[in-house]
Each structure stands twice: as structure tokens, then as C-alpha cells.
C-alpha angles and dihedrals in degrees: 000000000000121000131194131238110250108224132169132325087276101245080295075143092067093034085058085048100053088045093052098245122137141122121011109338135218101246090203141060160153101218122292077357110101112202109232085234124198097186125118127292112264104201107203105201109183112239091225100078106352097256126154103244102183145306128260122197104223125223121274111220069246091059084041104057082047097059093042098062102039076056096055081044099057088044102075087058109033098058088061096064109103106263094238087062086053082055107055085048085071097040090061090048090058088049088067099039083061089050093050093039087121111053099030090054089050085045092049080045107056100036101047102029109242128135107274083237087057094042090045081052090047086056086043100060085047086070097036088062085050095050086049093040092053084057097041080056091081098034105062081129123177127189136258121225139191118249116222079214128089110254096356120128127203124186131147121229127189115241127185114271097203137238110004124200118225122196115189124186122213105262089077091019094180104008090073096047077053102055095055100030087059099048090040089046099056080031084069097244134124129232136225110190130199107186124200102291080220086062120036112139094062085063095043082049100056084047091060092048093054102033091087089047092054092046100038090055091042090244107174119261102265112035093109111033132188127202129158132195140108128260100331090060086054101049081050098069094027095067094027109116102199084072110081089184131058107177099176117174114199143085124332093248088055087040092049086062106041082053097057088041087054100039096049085065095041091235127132126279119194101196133194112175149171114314122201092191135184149196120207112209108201118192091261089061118122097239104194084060093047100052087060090050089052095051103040080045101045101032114036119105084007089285096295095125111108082229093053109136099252102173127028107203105207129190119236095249107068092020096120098033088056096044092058090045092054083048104054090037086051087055084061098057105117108223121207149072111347094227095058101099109247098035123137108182131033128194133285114265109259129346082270094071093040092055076051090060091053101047087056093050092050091044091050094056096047087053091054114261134136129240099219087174136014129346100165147107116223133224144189139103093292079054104056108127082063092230098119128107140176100248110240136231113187141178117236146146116247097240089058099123092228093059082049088071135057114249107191092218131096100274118139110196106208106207129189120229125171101196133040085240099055080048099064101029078058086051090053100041100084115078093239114088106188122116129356140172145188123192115204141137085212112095101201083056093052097040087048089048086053097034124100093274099034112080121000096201127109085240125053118172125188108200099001139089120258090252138070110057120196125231099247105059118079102253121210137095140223133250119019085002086076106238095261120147117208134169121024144000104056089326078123088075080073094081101038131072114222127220136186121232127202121180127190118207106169127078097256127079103212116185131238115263090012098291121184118218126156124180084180118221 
């Protein structure tokens, strides 16, 4: 195993700097407009190398209740601007987070722990949802419909639903704000975020991007909102009424909440949950080109991406070949600080996750698996925050409770399956439905995997990993994911109500399904 030498912090003090961050932070706000917060101090240490980054002030309900009504202010006019203008308003946004690409994705990086690479790609799809959002700004297109009524006319139109609560979890700790904020933008809503309280400064960051944009353009105060907190901030938006969308991104327990909050008061939940995903490997798989897609997918971002390939369903077959080739590829992954250039694999979050980690090791063992690679948590010096792990191969049966569950860690379960059936059948038994994938040269086996009885997830890859969805493709999954669609294709509908529209232009007034119905003279 190969580690990486822990240097400096990387210049992350001039990247602070560029972004505007230093000192104690507001942790709310309605746009270029910081909140004087009297909240408690929110300290953001950077799991790399256990240094302190930087401190946030979290909102106060006070906050809160500020922030939410400079953000029904700004609704009313902000939803009768044409949508195109909206649009350019997000155009120009994407304009500066190309201009801040660099420093945003080391900042991502460093406080979050993903490879730079990985953190530059987080910024870029940020401007790859404006680019597509610009677009989306001419095409909030309705039907037409034929009236079985003389001289009637029917047709739906799309209006803004109005401020829209976005909850983002650390993994992507600004993309997925993204996703939602840029189609509710040009949609004509506004948006009230609450960021990962284990990654703020990424969020008052991208505050401080956009804030110029918004002024320069006379946006109104509250279109784009802040506030950062734990739990009670989310409860807060969760049960608020005057917010019709809750789009909240995290793990099923936290969804599950959010989703009862939501319901009780009949109002709209966007979820995008835990995922448990697989890739099934037949005998006809190229396997060169699968080895790449199980690294990039169990590995990346130490396997805390909720499309993180949790479980490799192997034929048979090729079951032990396969297994020595994962374990001599796992002995290359280079350990260490993600900003270190050649490094494949950065640090758990926090020493939480990493006690996470543990517990899964030792419960896989008492269930009766087998730990084939890793297992362990490293240590020395270039490992002082305490954050790093081995990432793990095992051995398991699909029905191990503990494969059962999502452990947000880089352990990859290998399973064994003798027919294309019992695959699939393996794929679908787990109660997350996110990604999924089969690799296979073998087109029955393809067209079955994407047929009416092959995944049930709301992704289903053939030849490529679980991870790494594109913009535009709408992104979401079924069962314990939550059934949310973010991102591309009509996602965009999420954030609009629709409403059907019949207009009568003749001098008669004719009844649906030819009822009769005379007032007489």
C-alpha cells in the first residue's frame, strides 16, 4: 500500500482569502446581506490533517425567521421576471464559479476530504447545472390539449412555487445545492439553504461567489439565503409552511424525518437518500474496463458518495480470478492528503465515520464474512487527524444484515451468483434503489438488466461504474432513496406547480361529458 507525505496546508490561507473568508462568519443570510448572528460558534477542522479552517456563527430560529421573510419578500418579484432574464442571472453565476474553480474545488477538498481532482469536478458540475439551467430558461414548456367542447381550448402551463428549502449533506457539500438552487432559480423560485453543519465554509463561500452577481444585476435581497445549524434549522424548514419544497440530500434515517415533517403539513419533499448499489460482473464482462469502474466507484471520495459501489456481484466463474485482481489493484491506492497530487483516496469525514467504519468490520466478522483486504485504520504522523482507513474488500452473503445497511465507508462486499436471474434478483434485494450497474459483452444480459423485471433502481448503468452521473440525466432512486429527481431531463417540474388551463371563446357555455344543465330564461 502506498501512502502519501503530508506537507503544508497547501496555500488553503490564500484560497480563504480569495474566497473572502476569514475571521468568525455569519452563518445567515439573504444574498450579499450577512445576518449579525448570535448563535453559537460552529468550528469547521478539516479532516486532512486535523487542522482548525475556520468558524462559522450559526443561525439563531431568530435568524431563521429573518432570513425567511426577506425570502417571501423577494418571491413576489422575483417570479415576474421573464424567465430568460432569470436565466441570464444564473448564467452569470456560472461565469464566477468558473472564475473561482480553483480555489472552491481545494476548499471542497480540504474540507471535505476528497481528492482535489474530485473537489475541481464537484465546482465543475456547479457550472455544468448553470450551463443546463440557462438552456432549461426558454424551455418551461406546458401541453396543449384538445377540448371535447366546441370552441373550448386546454392547455397546462408551469407556474413558481416559491421559496424552496434545500437541505445538502457533506459528501457534495456545494454540487447538490447547486442542482436544486439553478432550476429553482430560472423556475422563478427562491431558495433557502442549509449546508452540512460538518462543511460550512464551502456554502459561505459560494455566498460570497454569487453575492456580486446578485447585486450587480439588482436581484432582490432573498433570493439566495444561508443558514447554517444543525437539527433545529432543519426542523425549521421542514415544518414551515410557507415553504411548499423540501429537497433534503442525506441518509434515509435523516430523510425519513424530513418526510414525516413535510407530509404532516401536506406540503412537498424532494428526497435523495441512502443508496446500497451494485454492479453485477457476468462471464462475458470486460474485465480491464471493469476493474477502473470499481475503483473510481468504491473508492472515490473513500466511499462516502451515496452512489459509491457498495456490493460487486460476481459469477462464479470468474469469482476468484476477480477477487485477486481487486486485491492486488487495492495494494496500489495511493493514502494520504487529497491535495497531494497522485492520490487516490482522502480521509473519512470526521472520527465518527471512521468508528462507523469499525463497527462494520467487527459486524461483519461476527455474521460470518470474511475480510479478504483491509480492515484497518492507519496511523502516523501523515495520518494525524485520525480520519484514514484501509479501504476494505470482504467477502458476505447478501442477506448479512450488515450488507442490508449503508455504511458510508470504503467497503466493497464481493458476492457470488450462478445465473443472470439470481443476479439481478441480489442487485434488487437491499431497500435502497439508487444506482446500479452490469457489466457484460452479452446483449440479452444487458437488455434483461434494463428490462421490467432487471434493476429496480432509479439508475442502471451497462459498462459503466454506479457513480458519476451526468447532468443531464434526471438523478434520484426508488425505495429507501426516497424517490427524488434532481439535476437534468424535466426535474425542473420539481419546483413548479402545474396548473390546467380551459378557455371558452364562443358564446355557449357546453358542459363536460354532455351535461345537461338549463336555468331556463
Amino acid at each position: 500500500m502506498k501512502t502519501a507525505e503530508v506537507k503544508d496546508n497547501h496555500g488553503i490561507g490564500k484560497v480563504l482569502d480569495e474566497l473572502g473568508l476569514s475571521g468568525i462568519m455569519s452563518g445567515a443570510g439573504t444574498g450579499e446581506n450577512r445576518l449579525n448572528t448570535s448563535g453559537e460558534v460552529l468550528e469547521s477542522y478539516s479532516p486532512c490533517d486535523g487542522s482548525l479552517i475556520g468558524k462559522v456563527k450559526q443561525a439563531t430560529k431568530e435568524d431563521y425567521e429573518k432570513v425567511m421573510q426577506a425570502a417571501c419578500k423577494a418571491f413576489p418579484e422575483w417570479r415576474m421576471w421573464p424567465a430568460p432574464r432569470r436565466g441570464e442571472i444564473v448564467r452569470q453565476i456560472g461565469e464566477a464559479l468558473r472564475k473561482y474553480k480553483e480555489p472552491l474545488g481545494k476548499l471542497v477538498s480540504y474540507e471535505m476530504g476528497k481528492s482535489y481532482q474530485e473537489g475541481l469536478g464537484e465546482v465543475q458540475e456547479m457550472i455544468d447545472i448553470c450551463d443546463f439551467a440557462v438552456g432549461l430558461s426558454r424551455q418551461l414548456y406546458g401541453l396543449t390539449m384538445h377540448s371535447e367542447r366546441p370552441q373550448h381550448r386546454m392547455y397546462e402551463q408551469y407556474h413558481p412555487l416559491g421559496p424552496v428549502g434545500i437541505i445538502s449533506a457533506f459528501n457534495f457539500p456545494v454540487a447538490v445545492w447547486s442542482w436544486n438552487a439553478a432550476l429553482a432559480w430560472v423556475c422563478g423560485d427562491v431558495c433557502i439553504w442549509k449546508p452540512s453543519e460538518k462543511t460550512p465554509l464551502t456554502a459561505v463561500a459560494c455566498q460570497h461567489i454569487i453575492a456580486p452577481v446578485l447585486k450587480k444585476n439588482n436581484v432582490p435581497e432573498g433570493v439566495s439565503c444561508l443558514v447554517i445549524g444543525g437539527a433545529q434549522i432543519g426542523e425549521l424548514l421542514s415544518k414551515d409552511t410557507r415553504i411548499p419544497l423540501i429537497s433534503a440530500t442525506g441518509s434515509t434515517r435523516m430523510g425519513k424525518k424530513v418526510g414525516v415533517a413535510v407530509a404532516e403539513r401536506l406540503g412537498r419533499s424532494l428526497l435523495e437518500l441512502g443508496g446500497n448499489n451494485a454492479i453485477i460482473l457476468t462471464p462475458d464482462a470486460d474485465l480491464k474496463m471493469a476493474i477502473t469502474a470499481i475503483l473510481f466507484g468504491a473508492v472515490g471520495t473513500a466511499g462516502q458518495r451515496c452512489t459509491t459501489t457498495r456490493r460487486l456481484i460476481i459469477h462464479e466463474s470468474i469469482y476468484d480470478a476477480m477477487k485477486a485482481s481487486l486485491e492486488k489493484a487495492y495494494k496500489q491506492i495511493k493514502i494520504g492528503n487529497p491535495l497531494e497530487e497522485g492520490v487516490l483516496m482522502g480521509p473519512l469525514i470526521d472520527k465518527d465515520a471512521v468508528k462507523n467504519y469499525i463497527d462494520a468490520i467487527q459486524k461483519i466478522k461476527e455474521e460470518g464474512g470474511k475480510i479478504v483486504y483491509g480492515g484497518k485504520v492507519l496511523e502516523g504522523k501523515e495520518y494525524s487527524s485520525g480520519c484514514y482507513v484501509v479501504p476494505t474488500i470482504a467477502e458476505v452473503k447478501n442477506e448479512y444484515a450488515i450488507v442490508q445497511h449503508e455504511t458510508f465507508a470504503p467497503i466493497l462486499y464481493l458476492i457470488k451468483y450462478k445465473t443472470i436471474e439470481e443476479a439481478i434478483a441480489l442487485q434488487n434485494g437491499v431497500p435502497q434503489g439508487l444506482s446500479s450497474s452490469i457489466f457484460s459483452t452479452n446483449m440479452r444480459e444487458a437488455e434483461k438488466f434494463l428490462s421490467h423485471a432487471g434493476s429496480d433502481c432509479g439508475i442502471a448503468n451497462v459498462n459503466i461504474g454506479t457513480s458519476g452521473a451526468e447532468i443531464g440525466g434526471a438523478f434520484g432512486g426508488e425505495k429507501e432513496t426516497g424517490g427524488g429527481r434532481e439535476s437534468g431531463s424535466d426535474a425542473w417540474k420539481n419546483y413548479m406547480r402545474r396548473q390546467t388551463n380551459t378557455i371558452n371563446y364562443g358564446t355557449q357555455l357546453p358542459l363536460a361529458q354532455g351535461i345537461k344543465f338549463d336555468v331556463g330564461e
